[in-house]
C-alpha positions as CSV (number, residue, x, y, z in Angstrom):
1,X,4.4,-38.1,-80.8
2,X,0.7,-36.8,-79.5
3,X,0.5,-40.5,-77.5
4,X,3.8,-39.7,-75.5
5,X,2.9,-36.0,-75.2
6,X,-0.5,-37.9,-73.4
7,X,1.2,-40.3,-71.5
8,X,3.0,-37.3,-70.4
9,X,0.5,-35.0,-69.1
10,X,-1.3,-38.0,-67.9
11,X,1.4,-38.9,-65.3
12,X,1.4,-35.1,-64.9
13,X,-2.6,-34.8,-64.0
14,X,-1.9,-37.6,-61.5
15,X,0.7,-36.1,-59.6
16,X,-1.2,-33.0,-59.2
17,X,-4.4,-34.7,-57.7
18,X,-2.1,-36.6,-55.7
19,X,-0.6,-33.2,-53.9
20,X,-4.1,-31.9,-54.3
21,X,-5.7,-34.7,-52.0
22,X,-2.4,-34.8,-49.7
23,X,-3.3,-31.1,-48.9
24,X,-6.8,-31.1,-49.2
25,X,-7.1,-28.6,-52.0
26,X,-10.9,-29.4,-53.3
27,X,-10.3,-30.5,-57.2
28,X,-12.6,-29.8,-59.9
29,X,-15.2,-31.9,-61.6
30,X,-13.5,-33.6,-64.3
31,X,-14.1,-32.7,-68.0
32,X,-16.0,-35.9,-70.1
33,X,-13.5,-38.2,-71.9
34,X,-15.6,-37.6,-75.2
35,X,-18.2,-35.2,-76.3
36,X,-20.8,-35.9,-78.4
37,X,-20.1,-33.8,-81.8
38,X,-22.5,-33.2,-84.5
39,X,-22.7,-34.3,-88.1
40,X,-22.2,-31.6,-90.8
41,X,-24.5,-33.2,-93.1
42,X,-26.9,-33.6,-90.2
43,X,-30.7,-32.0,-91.9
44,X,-31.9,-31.8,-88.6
45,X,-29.4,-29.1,-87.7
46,X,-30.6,-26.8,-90.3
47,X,-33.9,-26.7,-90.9
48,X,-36.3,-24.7,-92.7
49,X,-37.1,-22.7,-89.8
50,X,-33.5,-22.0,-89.2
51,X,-33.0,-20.5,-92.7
52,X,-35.7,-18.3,-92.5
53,X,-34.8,-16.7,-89.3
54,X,-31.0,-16.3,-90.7
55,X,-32.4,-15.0,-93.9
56,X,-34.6,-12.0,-91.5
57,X,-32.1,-11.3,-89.4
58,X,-29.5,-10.4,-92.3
59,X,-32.3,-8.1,-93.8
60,X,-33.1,-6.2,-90.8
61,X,-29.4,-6.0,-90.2
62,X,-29.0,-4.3,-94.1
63,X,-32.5,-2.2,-93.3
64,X,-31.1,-0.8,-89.9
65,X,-27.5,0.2,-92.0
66,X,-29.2,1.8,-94.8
């Protein structure tokens, strides 16, 4: 079902930047096919310094509502 729904807006995409470059309408910059995504367990993502300045933060944020 999500594959024909593709193929769908796929022919749909081309059509447009067909009309698009018959009128001359300047087109966007295309998004990337794939993004690079990050690994949850990834320890370089959350390191020590990271915890501390979370940690802080939620302190002065219960100091200032006290």
């Amino acid at each position: 079902m999500i594959k024909t729904g593709l193929n769908y807006l796929e022919k749909e995409v081309a059509e447009i930047e067909k009309q698009m470059d018959k009128y001359k309408v300047p087109m966007p910059s295309r998004s990337p096919k794939s993004v690079k995504s990050y690994n949850a367990n990834d320890s370089s993502l959350v390191n020590d310094q990271f915890i501390f300045e979370q940690i802080r933060d939620g302190c002065v944020a219960a100091v200032e509502r006290a």
